[in-house]
N, C-alpha and C positions, 0 to 999 in steps of 0.2 A: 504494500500500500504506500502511496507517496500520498504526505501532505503539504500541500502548499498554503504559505501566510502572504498575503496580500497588506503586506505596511507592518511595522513593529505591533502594535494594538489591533490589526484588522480581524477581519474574520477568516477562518483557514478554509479552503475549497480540499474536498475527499477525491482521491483518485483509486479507486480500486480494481487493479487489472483482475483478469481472469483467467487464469492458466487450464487447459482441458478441461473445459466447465466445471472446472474448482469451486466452492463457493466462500467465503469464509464463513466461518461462525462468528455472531455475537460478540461471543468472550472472546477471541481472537482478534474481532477487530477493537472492544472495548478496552482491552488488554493495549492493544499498539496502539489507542490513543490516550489513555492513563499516560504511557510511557511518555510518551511524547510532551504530553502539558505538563507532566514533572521534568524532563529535561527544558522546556522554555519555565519553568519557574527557576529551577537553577540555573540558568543563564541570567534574568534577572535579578536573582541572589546577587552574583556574582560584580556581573553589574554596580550594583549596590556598594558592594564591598568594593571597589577599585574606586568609585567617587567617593567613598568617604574616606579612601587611604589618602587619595590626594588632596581632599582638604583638611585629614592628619596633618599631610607634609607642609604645608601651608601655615597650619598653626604654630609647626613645630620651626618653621621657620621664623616667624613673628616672635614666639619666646624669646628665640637665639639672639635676634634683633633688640628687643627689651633688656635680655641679661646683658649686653653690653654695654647700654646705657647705662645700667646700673652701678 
């Protein structure tokens, strides 16, 4: 199954081939896309966590800047 996202926030379009009139099940397809919107929440975890290192880095460079004054 491919899914395609249409814009960071959009809505995803399903593509579900069919191999020798395979069909999927269900749990199968509900299973691969569980997977899937927990892999794009840990992208945005991560996300997350890379903007708030760098406005760590930011502050911790403001301190530096104040300690010297001091």
């Amino acid at each position: 199954m491919i899914v395609e996202q249409n814009g960071q926030n959009g809505p995803a379009e399903l593509s579900i081939p069919v191999l020798s009139n395979q069909h999927l099940s269900f749990e199968t397809l509900l299973e691969d896309i569980c997977e899937r919107l927990q892999d794009a929440k840990e992208q945005g975890s991560l996300k997350r966590i890379r903007k708030m290192e760098e406005v760590l880095e930011e502050l911790e460079k403001e301190l530096d800047e104040l300690e010297k004054l001091l």
